[in-house]
Backbone of each chain as ProteinMPNN parsed JSONL, in Angstrom:
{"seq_chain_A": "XXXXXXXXXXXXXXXXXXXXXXXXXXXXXXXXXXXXXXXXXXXXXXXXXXXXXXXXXXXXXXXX", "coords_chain_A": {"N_chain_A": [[0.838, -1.199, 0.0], [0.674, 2.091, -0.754], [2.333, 5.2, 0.235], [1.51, 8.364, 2.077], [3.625, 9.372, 3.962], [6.527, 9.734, 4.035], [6.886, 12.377, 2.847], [4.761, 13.936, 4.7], [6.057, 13.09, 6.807], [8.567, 15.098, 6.455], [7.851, 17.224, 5.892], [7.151, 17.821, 8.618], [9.672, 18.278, 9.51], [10.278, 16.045, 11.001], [12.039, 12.943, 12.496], [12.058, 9.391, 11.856], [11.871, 8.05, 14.344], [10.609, 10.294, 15.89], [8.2, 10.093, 14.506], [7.195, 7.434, 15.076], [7.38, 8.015, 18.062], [5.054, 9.954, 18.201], [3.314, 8.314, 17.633], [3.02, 5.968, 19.425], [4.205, 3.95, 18.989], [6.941, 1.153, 17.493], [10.29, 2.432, 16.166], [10.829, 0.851, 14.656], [8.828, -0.179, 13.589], [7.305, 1.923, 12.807], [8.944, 2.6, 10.74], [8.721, 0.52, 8.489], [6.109, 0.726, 8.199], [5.807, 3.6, 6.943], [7.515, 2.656, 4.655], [6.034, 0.779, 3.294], [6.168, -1.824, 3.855], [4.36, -3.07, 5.61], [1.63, -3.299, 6.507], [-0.593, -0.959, 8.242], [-3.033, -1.327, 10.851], [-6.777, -0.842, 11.008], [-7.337, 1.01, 14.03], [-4.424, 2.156, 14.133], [-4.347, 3.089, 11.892], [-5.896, 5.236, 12.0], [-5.486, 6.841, 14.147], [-3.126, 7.475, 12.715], [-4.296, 9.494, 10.899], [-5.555, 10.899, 12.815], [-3.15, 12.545, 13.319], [-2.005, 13.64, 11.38], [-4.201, 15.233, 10.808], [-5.395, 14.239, 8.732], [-7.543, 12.716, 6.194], [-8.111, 9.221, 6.239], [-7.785, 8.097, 3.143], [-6.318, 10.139, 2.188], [-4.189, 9.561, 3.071], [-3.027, 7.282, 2.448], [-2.971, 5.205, -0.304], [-4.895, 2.818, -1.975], [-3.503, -0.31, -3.762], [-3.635, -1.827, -6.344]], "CA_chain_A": [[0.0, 0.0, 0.0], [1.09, 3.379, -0.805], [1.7, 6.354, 1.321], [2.064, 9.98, 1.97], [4.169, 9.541, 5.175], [7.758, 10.103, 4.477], [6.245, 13.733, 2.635], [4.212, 14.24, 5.776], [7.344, 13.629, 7.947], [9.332, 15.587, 6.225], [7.26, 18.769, 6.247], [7.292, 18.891, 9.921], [11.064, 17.988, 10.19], [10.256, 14.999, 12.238], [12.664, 11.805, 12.043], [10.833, 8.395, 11.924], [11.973, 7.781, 15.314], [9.9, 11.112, 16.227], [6.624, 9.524, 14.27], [6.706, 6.442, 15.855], [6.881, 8.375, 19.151], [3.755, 10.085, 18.602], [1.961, 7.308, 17.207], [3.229, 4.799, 20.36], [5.139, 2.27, 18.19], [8.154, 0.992, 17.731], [10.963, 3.149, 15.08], [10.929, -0.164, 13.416], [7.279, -0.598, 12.907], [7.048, 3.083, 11.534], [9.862, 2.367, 9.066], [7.365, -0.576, 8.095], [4.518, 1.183, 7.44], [6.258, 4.045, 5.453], [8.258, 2.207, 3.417], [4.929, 0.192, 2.503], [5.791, -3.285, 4.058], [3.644, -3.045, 6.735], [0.396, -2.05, 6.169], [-1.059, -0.891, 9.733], [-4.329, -1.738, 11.354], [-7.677, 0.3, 11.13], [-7.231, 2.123, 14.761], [-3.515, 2.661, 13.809], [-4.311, 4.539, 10.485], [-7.088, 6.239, 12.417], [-4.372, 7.251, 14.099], [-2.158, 8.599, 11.931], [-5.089, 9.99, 10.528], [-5.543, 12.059, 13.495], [-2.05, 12.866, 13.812], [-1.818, 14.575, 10.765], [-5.465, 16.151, 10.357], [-6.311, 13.928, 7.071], [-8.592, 11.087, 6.142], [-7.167, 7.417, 5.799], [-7.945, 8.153, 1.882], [-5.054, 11.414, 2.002], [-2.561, 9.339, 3.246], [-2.997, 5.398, 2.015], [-3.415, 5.027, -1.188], [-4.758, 1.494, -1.856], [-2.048, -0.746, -4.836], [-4.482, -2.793, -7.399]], "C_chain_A": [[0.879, 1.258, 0.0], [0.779, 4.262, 0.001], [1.829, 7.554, 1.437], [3.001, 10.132, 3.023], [5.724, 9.944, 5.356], [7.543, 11.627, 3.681], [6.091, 14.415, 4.02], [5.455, 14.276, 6.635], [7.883, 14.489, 7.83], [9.107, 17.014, 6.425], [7.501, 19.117, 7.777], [8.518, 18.37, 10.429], [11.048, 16.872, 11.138], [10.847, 14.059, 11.679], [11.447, 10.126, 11.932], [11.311, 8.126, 13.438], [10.527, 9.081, 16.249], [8.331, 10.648, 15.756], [5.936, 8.626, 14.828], [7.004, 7.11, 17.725], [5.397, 9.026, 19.404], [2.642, 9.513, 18.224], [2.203, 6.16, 18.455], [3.92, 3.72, 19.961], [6.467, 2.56, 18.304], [9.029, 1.927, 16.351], [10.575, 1.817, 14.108], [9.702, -0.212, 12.697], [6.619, 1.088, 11.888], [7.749, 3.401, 10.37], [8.973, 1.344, 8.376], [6.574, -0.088, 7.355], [5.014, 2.832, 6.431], [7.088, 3.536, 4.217], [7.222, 0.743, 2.85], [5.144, -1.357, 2.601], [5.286, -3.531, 5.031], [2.117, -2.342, 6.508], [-0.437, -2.112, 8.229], [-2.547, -1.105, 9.501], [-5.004, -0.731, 10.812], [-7.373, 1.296, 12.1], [-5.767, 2.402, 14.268], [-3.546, 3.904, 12.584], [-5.125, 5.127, 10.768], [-6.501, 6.935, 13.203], [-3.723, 8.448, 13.627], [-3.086, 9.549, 11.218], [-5.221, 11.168, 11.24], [-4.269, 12.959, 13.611], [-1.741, 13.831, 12.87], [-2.771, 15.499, 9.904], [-5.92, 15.922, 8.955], [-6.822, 13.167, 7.364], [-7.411, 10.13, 5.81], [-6.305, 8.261, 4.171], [-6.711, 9.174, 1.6], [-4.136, 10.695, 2.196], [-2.167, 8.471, 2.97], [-3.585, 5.64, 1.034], [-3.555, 3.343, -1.496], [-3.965, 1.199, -3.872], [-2.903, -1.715, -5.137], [-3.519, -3.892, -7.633]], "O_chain_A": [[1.793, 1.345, 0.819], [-0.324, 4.447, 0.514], [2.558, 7.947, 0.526], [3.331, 11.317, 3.084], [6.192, 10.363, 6.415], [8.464, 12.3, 4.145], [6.903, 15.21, 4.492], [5.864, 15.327, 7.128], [8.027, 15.138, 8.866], [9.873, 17.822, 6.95], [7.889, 20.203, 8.208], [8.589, 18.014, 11.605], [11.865, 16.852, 12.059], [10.593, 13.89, 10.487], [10.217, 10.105, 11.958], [10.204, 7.694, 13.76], [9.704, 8.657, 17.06], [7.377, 10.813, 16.516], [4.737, 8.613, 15.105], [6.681, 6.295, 18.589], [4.691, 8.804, 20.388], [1.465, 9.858, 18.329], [1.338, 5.287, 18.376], [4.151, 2.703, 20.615], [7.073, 3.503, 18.813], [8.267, 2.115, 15.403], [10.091, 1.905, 12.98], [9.559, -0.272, 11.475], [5.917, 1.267, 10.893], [7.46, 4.097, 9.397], [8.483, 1.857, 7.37], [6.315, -0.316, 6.174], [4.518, 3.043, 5.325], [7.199, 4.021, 3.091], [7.672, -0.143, 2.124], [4.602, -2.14, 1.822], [5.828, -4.482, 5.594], [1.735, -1.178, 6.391], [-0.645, -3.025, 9.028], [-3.159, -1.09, 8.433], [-4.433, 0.191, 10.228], [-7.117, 2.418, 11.661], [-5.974, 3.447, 13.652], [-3.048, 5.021, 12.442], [-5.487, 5.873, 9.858], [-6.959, 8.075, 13.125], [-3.697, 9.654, 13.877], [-2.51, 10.587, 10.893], [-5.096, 12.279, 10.724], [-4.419, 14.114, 14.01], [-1.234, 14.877, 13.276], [-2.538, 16.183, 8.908], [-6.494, 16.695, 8.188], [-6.842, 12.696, 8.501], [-6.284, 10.252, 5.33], [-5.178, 8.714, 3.975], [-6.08, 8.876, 0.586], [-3.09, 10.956, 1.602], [-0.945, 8.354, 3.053], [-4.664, 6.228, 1.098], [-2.584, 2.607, -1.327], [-3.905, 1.995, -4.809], [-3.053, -2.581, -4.275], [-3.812, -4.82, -8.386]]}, "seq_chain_B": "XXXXXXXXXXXXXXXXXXXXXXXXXXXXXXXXXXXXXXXXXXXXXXXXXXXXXXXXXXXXXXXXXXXXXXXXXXXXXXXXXXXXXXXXXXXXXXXXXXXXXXXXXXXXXXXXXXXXXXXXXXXXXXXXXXXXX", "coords_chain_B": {"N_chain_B": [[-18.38, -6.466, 20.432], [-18.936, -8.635, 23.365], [-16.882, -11.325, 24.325], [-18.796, -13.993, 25.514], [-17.904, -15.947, 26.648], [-15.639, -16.281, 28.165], [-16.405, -15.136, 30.55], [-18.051, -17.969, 30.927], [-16.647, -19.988, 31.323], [-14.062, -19.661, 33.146], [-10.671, -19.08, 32.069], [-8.522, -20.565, 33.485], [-9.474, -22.322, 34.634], [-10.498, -24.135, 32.709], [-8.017, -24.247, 31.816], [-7.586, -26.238, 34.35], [-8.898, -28.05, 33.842], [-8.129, -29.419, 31.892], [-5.465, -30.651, 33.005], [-6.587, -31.903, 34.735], [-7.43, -33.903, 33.61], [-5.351, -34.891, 31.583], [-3.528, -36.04, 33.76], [-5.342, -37.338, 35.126], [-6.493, -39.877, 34.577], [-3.696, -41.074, 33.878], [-2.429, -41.244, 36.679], [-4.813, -43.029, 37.553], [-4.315, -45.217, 36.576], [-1.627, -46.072, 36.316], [-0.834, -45.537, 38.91], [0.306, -43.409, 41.802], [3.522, -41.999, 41.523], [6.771, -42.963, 43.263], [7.914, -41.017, 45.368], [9.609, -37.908, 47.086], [9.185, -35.467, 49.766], [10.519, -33.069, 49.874], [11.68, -33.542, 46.35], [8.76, -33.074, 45.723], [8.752, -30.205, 46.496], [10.374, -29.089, 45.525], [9.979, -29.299, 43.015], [7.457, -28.17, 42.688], [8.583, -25.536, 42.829], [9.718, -24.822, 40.861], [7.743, -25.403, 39.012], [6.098, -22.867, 39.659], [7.979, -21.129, 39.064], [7.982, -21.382, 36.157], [5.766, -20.444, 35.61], [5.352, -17.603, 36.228], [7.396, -16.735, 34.871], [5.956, -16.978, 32.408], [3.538, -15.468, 32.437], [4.657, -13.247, 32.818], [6.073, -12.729, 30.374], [3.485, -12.755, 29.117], [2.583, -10.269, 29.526], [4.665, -8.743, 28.88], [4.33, -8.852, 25.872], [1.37, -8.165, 25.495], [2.635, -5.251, 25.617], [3.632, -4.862, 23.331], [3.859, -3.028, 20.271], [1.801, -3.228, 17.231], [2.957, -4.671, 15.26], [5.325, -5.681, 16.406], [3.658, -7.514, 17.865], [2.447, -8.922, 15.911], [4.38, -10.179, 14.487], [5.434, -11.441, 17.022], [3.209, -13.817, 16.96], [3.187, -14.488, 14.248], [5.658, -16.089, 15.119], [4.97, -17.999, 17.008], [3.5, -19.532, 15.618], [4.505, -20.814, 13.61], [6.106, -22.121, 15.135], [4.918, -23.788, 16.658], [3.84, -25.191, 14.776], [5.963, -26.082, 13.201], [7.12, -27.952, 15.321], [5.543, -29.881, 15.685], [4.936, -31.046, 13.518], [8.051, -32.193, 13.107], [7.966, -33.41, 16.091], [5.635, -35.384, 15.273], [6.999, -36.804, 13.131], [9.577, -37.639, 14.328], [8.499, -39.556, 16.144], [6.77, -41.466, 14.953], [9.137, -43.026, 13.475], [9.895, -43.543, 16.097], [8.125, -45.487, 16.835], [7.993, -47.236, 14.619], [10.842, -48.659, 15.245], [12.857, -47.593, 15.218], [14.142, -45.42, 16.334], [15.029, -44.445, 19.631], [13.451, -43.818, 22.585], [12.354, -40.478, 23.511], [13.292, -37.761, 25.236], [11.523, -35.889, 27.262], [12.355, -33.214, 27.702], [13.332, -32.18, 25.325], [11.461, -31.471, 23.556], [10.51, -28.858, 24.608], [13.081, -27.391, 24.085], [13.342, -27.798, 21.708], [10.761, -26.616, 20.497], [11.249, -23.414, 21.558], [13.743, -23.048, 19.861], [12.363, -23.167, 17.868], [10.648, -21.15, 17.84], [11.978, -18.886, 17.238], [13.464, -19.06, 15.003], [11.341, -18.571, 13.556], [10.684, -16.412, 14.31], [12.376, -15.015, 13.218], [12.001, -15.633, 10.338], [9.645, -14.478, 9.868], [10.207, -11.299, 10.0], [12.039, -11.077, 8.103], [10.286, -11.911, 5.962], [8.713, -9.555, 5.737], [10.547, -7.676, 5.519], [11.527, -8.493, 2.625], [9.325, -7.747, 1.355], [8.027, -5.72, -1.137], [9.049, -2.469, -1.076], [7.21, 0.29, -1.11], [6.994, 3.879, -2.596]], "CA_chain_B": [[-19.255, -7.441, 21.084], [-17.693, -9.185, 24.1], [-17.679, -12.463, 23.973], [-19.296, -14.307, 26.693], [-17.101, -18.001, 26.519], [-14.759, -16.034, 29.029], [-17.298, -15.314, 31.781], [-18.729, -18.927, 31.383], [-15.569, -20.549, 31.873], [-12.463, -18.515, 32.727], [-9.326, -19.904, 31.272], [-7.653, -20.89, 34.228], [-10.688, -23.673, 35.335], [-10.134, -25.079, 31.461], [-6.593, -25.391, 32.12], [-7.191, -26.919, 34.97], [-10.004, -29.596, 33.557], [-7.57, -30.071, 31.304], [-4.773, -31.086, 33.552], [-6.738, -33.026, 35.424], [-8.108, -35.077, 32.117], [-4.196, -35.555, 31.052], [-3.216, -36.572, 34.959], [-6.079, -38.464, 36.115], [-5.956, -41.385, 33.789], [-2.625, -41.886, 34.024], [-2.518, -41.626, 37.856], [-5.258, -44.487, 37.955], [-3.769, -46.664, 35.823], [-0.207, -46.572, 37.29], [-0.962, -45.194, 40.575], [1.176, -42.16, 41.973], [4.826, -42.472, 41.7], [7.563, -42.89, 44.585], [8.678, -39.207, 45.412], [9.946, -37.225, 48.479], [8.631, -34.363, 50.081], [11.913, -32.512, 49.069], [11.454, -33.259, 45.307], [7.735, -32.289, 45.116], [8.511, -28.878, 46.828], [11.442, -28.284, 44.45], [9.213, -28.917, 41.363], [6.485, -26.854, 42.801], [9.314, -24.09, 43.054], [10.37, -25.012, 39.242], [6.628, -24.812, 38.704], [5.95, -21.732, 39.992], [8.894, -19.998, 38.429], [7.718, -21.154, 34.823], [4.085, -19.908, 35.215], [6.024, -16.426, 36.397], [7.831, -16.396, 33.288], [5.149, -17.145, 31.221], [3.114, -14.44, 32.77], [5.827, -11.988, 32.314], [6.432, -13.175, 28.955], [2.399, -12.809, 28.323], [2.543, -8.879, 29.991], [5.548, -8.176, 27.586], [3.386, -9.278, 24.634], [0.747, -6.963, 26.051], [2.842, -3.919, 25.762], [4.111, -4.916, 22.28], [3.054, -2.833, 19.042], [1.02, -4.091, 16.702], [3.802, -5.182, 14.208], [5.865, -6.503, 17.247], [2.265, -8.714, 18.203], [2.371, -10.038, 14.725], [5.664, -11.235, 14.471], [5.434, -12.771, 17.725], [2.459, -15.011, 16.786], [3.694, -15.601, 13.417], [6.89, -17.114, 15.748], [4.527, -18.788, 17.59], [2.652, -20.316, 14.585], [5.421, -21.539, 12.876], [7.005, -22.932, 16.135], [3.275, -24.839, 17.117], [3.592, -26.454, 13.712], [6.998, -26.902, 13.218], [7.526, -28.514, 16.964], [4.245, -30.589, 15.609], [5.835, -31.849, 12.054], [9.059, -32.645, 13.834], [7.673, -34.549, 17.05], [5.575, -36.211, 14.523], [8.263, -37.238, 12.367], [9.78, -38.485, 15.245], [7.236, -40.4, 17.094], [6.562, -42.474, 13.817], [10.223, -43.457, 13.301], [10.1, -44.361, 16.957], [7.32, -46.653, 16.595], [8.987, -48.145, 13.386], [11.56, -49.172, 15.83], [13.924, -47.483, 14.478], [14.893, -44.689, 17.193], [15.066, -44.822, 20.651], [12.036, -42.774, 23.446], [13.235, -39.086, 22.902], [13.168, -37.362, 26.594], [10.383, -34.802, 26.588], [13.134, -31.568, 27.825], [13.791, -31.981, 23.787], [9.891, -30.593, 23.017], [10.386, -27.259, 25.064], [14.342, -27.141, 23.265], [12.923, -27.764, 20.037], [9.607, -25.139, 20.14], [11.779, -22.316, 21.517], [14.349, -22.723, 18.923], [11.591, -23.017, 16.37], [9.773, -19.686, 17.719], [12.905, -17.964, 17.732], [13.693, -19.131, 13.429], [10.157, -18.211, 12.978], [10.235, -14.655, 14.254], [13.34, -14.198, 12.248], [11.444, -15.666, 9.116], [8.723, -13.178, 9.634], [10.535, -10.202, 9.835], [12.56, -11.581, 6.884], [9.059, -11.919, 4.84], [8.233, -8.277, 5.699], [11.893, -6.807, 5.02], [11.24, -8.729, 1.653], [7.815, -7.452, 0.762], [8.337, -4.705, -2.145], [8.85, -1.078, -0.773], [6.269, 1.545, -2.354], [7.174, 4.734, -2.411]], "C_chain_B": [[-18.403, -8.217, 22.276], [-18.361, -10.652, 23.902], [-17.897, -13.16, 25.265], [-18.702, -15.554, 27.945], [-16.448, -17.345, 28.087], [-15.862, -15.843, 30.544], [-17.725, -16.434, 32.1], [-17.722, -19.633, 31.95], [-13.789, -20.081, 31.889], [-11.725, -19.869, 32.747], [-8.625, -20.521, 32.209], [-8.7, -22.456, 35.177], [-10.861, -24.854, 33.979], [-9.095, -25.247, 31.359], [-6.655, -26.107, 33.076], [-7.984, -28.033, 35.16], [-9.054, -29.858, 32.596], [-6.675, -30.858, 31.896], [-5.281, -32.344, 34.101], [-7.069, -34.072, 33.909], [-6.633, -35.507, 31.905], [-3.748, -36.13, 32.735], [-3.899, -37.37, 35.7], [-5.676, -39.811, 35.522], [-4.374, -41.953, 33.91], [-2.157, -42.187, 35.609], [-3.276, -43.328, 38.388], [-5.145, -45.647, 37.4], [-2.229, -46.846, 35.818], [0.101, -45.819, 38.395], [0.052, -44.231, 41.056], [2.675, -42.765, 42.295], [5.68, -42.486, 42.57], [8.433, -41.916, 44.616], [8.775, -39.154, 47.149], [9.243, -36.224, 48.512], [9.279, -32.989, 49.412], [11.743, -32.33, 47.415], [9.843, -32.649, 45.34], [8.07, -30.845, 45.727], [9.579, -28.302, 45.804], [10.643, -28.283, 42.819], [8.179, -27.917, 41.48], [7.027, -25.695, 42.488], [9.341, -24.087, 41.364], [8.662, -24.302, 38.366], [6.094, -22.943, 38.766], [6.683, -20.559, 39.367], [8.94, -20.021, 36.754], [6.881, -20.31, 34.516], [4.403, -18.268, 35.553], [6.341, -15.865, 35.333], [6.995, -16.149, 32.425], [3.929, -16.029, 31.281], [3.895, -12.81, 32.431], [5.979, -11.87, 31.18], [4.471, -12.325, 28.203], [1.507, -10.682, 28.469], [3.47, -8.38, 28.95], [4.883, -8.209, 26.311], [2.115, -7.944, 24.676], [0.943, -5.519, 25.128], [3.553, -3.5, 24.233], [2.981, -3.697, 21.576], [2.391, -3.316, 18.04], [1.932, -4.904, 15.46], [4.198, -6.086, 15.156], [4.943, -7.7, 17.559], [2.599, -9.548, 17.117], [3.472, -10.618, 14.762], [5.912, -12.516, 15.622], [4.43, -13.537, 17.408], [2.588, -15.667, 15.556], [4.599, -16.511, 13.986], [6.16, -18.27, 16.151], [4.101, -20.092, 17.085], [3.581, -21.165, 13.956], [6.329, -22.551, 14.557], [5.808, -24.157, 16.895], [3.833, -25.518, 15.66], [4.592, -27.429, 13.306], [7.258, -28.141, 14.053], [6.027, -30.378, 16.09], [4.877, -32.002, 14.693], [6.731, -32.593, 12.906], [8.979, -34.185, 15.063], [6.823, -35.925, 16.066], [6.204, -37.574, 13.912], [9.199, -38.028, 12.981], [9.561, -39.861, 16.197], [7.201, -41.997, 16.076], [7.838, -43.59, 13.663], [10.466, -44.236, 14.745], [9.301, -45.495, 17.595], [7.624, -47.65, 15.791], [10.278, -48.795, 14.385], [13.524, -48.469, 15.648], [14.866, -45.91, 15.586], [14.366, -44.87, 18.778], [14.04, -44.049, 21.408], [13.018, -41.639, 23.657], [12.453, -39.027, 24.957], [12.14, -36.05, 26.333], [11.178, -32.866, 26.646], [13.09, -31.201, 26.229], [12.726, -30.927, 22.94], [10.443, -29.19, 23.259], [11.982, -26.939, 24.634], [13.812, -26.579, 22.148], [11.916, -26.447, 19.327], [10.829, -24.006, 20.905], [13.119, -21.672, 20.405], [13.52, -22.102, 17.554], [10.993, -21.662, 16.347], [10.905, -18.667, 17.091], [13.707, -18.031, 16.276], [12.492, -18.793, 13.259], [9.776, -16.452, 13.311], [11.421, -14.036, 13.449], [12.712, -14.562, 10.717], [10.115, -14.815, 8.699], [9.009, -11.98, 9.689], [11.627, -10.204, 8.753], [11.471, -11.701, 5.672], [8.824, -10.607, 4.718], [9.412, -7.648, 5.263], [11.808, -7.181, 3.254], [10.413, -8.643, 0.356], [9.094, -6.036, 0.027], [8.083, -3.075, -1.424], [8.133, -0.307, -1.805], [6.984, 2.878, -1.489], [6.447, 5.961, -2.87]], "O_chain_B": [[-17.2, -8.389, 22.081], [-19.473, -11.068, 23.58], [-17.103, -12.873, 26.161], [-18.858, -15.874, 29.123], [-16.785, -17.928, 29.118], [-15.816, -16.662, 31.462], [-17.963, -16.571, 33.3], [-17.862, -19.944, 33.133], [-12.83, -20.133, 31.118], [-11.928, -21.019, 33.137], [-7.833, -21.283, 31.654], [-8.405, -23.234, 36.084], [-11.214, -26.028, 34.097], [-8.753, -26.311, 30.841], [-5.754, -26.945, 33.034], [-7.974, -28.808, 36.116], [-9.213, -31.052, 32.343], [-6.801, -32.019, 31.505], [-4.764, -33.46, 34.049], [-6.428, -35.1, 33.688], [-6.549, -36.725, 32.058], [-3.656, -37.333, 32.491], [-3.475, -38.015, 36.66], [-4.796, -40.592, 35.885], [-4.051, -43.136, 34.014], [-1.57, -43.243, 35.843], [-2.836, -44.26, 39.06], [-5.665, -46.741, 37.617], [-1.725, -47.826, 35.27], [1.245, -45.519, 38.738], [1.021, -44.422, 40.322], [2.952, -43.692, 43.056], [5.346, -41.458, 43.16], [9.518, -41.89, 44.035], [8.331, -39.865, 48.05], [8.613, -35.885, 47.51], [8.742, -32.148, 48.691], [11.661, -31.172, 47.003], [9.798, -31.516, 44.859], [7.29, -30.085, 45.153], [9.54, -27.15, 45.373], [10.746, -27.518, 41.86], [7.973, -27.015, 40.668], [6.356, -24.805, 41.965], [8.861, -23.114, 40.782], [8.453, -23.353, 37.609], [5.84, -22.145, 37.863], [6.262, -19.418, 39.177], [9.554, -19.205, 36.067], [6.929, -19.541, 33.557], [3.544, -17.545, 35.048], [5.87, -14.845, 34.831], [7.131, -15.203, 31.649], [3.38, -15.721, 30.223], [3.582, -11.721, 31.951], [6.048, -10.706, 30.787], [4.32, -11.632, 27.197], [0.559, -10.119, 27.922], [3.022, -7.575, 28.133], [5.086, -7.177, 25.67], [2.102, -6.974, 23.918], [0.169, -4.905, 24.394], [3.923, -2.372, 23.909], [1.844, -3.427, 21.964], [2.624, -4.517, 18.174], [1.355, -5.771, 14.804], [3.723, -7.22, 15.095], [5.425, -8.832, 17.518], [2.982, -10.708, 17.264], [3.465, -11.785, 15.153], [6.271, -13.689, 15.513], [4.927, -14.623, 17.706], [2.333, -16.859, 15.388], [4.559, -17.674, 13.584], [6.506, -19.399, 15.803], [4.169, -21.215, 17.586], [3.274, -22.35, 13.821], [7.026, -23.566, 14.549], [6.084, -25.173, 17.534], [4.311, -26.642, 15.818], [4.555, -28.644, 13.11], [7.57, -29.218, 13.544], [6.054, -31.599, 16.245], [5.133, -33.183, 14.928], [6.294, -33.603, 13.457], [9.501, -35.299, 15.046], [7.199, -37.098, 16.079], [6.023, -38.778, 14.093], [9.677, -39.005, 12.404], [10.254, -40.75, 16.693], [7.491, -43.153, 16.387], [7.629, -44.802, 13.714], [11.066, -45.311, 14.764], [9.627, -46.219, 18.536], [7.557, -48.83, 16.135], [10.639, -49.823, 13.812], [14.691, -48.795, 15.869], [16.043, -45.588, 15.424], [13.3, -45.442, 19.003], [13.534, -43.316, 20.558], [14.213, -41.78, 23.917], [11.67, -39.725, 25.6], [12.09, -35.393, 25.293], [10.848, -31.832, 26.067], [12.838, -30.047, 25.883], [12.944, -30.038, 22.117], [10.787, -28.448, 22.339], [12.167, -25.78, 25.006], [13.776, -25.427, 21.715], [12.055, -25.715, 18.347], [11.62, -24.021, 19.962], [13.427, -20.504, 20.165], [13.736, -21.226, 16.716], [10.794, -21.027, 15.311], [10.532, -17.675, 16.465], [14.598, -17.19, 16.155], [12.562, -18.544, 12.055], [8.996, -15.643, 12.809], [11.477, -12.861, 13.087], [12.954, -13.714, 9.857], [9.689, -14.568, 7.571], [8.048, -11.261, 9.414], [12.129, -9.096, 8.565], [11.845, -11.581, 4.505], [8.68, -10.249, 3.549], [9.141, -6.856, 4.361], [12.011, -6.22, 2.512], [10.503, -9.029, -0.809], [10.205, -5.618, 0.352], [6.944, -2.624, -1.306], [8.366, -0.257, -3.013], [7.36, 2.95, -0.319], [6.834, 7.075, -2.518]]}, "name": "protein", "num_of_chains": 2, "seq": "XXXXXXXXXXXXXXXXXXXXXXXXXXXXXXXXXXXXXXXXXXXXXXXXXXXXXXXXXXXXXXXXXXXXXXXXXXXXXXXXXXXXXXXXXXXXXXXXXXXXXXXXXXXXXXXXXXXXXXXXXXXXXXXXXXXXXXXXXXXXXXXXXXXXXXXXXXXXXXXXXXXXXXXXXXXXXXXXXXXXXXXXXXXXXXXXXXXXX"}
């Protein structure tokens, strides 16, 4: 699955160690899910959803 | 929805109809074995300090992330089946006559090795999956 998340990091200067702090996970598991081998749960991308004031749909693009 | 199974019979009264189901039968059909006071209080202790672990072990799991969760139960999964295949595989050959009665320490060897190649083969499947960018 595709994502907007290393964009999104980048805008607010945050490392992935800094994303997966304010999402509660581990650095590893947020390298995971931006680099698209991890696809996270529903509450997780509801989540990140909140975290960066979009819908799922803004930031996961679903891969046919 | 919650589910209800847990209120009817908490988990710790089905492990312990289970126990008794694997310990009765064999109690009354070769009658309790010749022990000391000494050894049963040292296995109790042995006892006691697994079900610790395994509690600790099941609180660490707990506090995991949701990637970390998965990997450990893929470990798990692959180390339940492996351990399964294996003893199997074993068992058969030692019915065939052909190997000798394996000691059971070998089981709890065998599944912790196997969890422990199975959480490296699941975070080896996911490092493998195709990065999108």
């Amino acid at each position: 699955m595709k994502n907007r998340l290393k964009v999104l990091r980048a805008e607010r200067d945050w490392s992935q160690a800094d994303l997966a702090a304010h999402l509660g996970v581990s650095r590893q598991t947020a390298n995971f899910i931006e680099t698209g081998r991890y696809d996270p749960s529903l509450p997780l991308a509801f989540k990140i959803a909140r975290l960066f004031k979009m819908t799922i749909e803004q930031i996961f693009e679903d891969e046919p | 929805m919650e589910n209800p199974c847990g209120k009817l019979v908490p988990h710790w009264v089905g492990f312990g109809a289970l126990f008794v189901a694997l310990a009765l039968p064999n109690v009354l059909t070769n009658g309790i074995g010749t022990t000391t006071p000494v050894r049963i209080a040292i296995a109790i202790g042995l006892i006691a300090l697994v079900w610790y672990l395994a509690r600790r072990r099941d609180r660490w799991f707990q506090q995991q992330d949701e990637l970390s969760q998965r990997l450990h139960l893929e470990s798990l999964a692959s180390a339940f089946i492996g351990t399964f295949l294996l003893f199997v595989t074993y068992w058969l050959l030692q019915v065939s006559g052909l190997f000798p009665p394996l000691n059971g320490m070998y089981f709890v060897l065998i599944m912790i090795s196997l969890r422990n190649l199975g959480a490296d083969g699941a975070l080896q499947r996911l490092m493998g999956r195709k990065a999108s960018e």
